[in-house]
C-alpha positions in Angstrom: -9.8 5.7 -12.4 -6.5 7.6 -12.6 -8.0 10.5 -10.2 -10.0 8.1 -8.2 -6.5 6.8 -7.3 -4.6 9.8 -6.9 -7.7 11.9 -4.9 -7.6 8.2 -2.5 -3.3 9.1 -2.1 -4.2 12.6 -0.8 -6.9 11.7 1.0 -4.3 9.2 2.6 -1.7 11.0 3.5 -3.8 13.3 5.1 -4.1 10.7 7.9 -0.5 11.0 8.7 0.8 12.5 12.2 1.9 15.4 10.2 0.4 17.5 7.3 2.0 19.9 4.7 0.0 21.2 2.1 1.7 23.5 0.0 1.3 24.4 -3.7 -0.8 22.0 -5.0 1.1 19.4 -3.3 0.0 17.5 0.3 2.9 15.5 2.1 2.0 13.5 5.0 4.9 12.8 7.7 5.8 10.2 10.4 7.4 11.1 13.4 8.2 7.7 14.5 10.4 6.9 11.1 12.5 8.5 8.4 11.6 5.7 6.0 10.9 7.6 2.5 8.3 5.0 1.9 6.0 5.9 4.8 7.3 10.0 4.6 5.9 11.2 1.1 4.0 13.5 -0.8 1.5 13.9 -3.7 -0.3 16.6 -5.9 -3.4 17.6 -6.1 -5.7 16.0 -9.0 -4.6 18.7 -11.9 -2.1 20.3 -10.1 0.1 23.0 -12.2 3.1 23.8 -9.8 5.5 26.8 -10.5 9.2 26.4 -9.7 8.0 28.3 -6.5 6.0 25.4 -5.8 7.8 22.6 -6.0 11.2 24.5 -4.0 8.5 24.8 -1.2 7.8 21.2 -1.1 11.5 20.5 -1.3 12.4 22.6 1.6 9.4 20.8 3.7 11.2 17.7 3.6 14.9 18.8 3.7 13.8 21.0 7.1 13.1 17.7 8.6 15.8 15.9 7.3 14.0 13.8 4.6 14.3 12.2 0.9 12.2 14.7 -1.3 9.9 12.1 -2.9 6.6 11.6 -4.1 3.9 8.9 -5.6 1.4 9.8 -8.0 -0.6 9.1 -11.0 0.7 10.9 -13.2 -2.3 11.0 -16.0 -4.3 12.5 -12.7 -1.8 15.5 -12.7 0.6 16.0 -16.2 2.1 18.7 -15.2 3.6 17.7 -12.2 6.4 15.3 -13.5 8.1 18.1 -15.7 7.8 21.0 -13.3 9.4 17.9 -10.7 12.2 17.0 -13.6 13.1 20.4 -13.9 13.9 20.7 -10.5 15.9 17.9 -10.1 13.8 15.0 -9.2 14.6 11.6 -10.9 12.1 8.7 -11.6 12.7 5.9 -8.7 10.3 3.6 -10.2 7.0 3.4 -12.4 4.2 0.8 -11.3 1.6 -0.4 -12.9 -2.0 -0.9 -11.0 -4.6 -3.1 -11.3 -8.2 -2.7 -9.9 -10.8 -5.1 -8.4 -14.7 -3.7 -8.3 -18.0 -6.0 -6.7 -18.7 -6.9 -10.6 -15.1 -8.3 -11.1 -14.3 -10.0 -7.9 -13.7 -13.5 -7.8 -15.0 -15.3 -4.4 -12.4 -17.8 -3.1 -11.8 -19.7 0.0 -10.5 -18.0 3.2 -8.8 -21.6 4.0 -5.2 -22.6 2.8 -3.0 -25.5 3.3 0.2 -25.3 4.8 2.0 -28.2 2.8 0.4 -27.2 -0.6 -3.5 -27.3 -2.3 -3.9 -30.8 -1.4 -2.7 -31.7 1.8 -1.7 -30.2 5.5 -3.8 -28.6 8.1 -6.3 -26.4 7.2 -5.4 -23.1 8.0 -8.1 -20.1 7.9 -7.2 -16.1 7.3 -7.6 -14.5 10.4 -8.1 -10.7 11.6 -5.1 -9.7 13.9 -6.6 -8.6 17.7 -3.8 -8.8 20.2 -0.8 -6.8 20.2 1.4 -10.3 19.3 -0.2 -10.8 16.3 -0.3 -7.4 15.0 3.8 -7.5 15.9 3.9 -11.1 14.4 2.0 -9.6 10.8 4.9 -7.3 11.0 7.7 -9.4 11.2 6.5 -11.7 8.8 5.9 -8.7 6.1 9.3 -7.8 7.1 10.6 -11.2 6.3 8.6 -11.3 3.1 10.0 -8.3 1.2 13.7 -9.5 2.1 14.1 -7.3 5.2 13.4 -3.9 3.3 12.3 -2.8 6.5 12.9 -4.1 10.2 9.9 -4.8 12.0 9.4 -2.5 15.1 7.0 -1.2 17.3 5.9 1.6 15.4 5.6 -0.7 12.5 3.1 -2.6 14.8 1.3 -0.1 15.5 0.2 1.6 12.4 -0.8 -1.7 11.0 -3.4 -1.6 14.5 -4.4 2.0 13.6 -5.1 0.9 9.8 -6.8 -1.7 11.2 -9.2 0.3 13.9 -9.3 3.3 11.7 -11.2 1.5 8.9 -9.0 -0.3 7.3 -8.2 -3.8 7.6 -5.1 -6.1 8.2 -5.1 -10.0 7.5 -3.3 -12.7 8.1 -2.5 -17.2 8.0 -1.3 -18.3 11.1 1.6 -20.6 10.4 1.4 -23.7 12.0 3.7 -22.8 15.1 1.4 -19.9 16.0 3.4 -17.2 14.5 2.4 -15.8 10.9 3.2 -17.1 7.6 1.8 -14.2 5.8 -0.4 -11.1 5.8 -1.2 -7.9 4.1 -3.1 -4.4 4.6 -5.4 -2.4 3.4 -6.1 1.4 4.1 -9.7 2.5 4.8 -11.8 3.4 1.9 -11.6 6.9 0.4 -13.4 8.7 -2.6 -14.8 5.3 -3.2 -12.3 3.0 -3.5 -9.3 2.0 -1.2 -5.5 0.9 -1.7 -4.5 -3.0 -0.6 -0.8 -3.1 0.2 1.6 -4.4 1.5 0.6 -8.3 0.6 3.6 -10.5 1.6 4.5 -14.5 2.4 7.1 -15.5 4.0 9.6 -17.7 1.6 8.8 -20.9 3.8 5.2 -20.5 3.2 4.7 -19.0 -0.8 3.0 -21.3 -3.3 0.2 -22.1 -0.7 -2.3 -19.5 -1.8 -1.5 -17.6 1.2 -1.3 -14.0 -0.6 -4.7 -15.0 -3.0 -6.7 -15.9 0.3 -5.6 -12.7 2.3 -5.9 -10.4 -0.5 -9.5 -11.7 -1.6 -10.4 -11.2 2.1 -9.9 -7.7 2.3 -11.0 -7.0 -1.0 -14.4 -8.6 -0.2 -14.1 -6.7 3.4 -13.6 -3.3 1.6 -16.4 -3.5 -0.7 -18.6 -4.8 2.8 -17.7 -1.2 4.1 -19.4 0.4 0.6 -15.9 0.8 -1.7 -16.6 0.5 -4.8 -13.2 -0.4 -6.2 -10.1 -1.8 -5.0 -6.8 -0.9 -6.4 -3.1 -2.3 -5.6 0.7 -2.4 -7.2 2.1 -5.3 -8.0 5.4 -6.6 -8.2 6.0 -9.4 -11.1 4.4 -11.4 -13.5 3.8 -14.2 -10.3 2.0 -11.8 -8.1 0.2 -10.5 -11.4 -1.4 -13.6 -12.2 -2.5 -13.9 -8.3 -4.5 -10.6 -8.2 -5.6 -11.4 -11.6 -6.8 -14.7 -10.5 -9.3 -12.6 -7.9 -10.8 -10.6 -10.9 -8.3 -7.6 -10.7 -7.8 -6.0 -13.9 -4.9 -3.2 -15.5 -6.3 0.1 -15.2 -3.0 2.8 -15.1 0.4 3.2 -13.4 2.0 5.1 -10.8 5.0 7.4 -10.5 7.7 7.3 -7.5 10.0 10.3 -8.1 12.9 11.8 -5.7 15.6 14.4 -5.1 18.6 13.0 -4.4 20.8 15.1 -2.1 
């Protein structure tokens, strides 16, 4: 599965704006934002890269004024974190994975409750079609992971091009019209597709928000013929959600970067 995944992150990042592929490496750039979160690169499944190699990749980012980072699996591609170590590069973070397939999923209701599992309005998970709603998704994301990120138009809009490229974008209406929580999922690639993104907004979490969204997409991924489903997680909480849906541990990823 570990070069399912990391074949699906080049494949990805070969939908951004901007392509560099250099040395076994492929970073995909965004225009519209510096974030080092959506501007990224990744190796090639097996990639071997020389010193040569990795000081090309390095001058890719810093000619456009970028953080040098990457995301990989690293048992897709050994090599690649010591030839990245030796060059500098530090490990931001390692995340686990887990990884949902037809066999394993879990069916579950699209319908949550706003006031807990047994009581309030019946609220249903809902595709995102007008501009508002694609900018409320965004704002609410934004409010979920504790203002990481602002929510902007350009944030807006690439959730509407995941969404109309193949992908898909979900979402519970609060009950004031705006949204009480969402997540993403890019379009299915090499078989299997990545589910990000997954957030609640603090007013709305224990309501099964995140479980109904995420089982949504999974299900509406494996309707467009992936045959897998893979996702990060962040805590034991979130763990037990996905697990809850018939995800299951399969491998981790690697976030490294080059400080200036």
């Amino acid at each position: 599965m570990d070069t399912d995944v990391q074949s699906f992150a080049v494949v990805n990042l070969q939908r951004r704006p901007v392509v560099v592929e250099t040395g076994g490496f492929v970073a995909g750039f965004d225009p519209a934002t510096s974030s080092p979160y959506i501007n990224y690169a990744t190796p090639l499944p097996g990639a071997r890269p020389t010193p040569d190699d990795v000081r090309a990749l390095v001058g890719a980012f810093r000619g456009r004024g970028l953080l040098p980072r990457l995301e990989f699996a690293p048992d897709a591609a050994p090599a690649v974190e010591p030839a990245l170590r030796a060059a500098g590069f530090t490990v931001e973070e390692v995340h686990p994975y887990l990884v949902c397939t037809p066999a394993t999923l879990i069916p579950r209701s699209s319908t949550v409750h706003t006031r807990g599992p047994n009581g309030g309005p019946a609220l249903r998970v809902e595709t995102p079609v007008s501009e508002e709603e694609f900018a409320a998704v965004d704002a609410a994301l934004s409010e979920s992971f504790d203002g990481a990120f602002a929510p902007t138009a350009h944030g807006t809009a690439r959730l509407r091009r995941t969404q109309e490229s193949g992908g898909g974008v979900r979402f519970v209406r609060a009950p004031d019209g705006s949204c009480a929580g969402g997540a993403s999922c890019s379009a299915p690639a090499v078989g299997t597709a990545e589910l990000a993104g997954v957030g609640t907004r603090p007013a709305f979490r224990g309501r099964g928000i995140a479980g109904a969204v995420t089982a949504a997409l999974t299900g509406a991924m494996f309707d467009r013929g992936a045959e897998s489903v893979w996702l990060e997680f962040s805590g034991e909480g979130s763990r037990r959600v996905y697990e809850r849906l018939g995800y299951r541990s399969q491998g981790t990823r690697l976030y490294m970067r080059l400080e200036a």
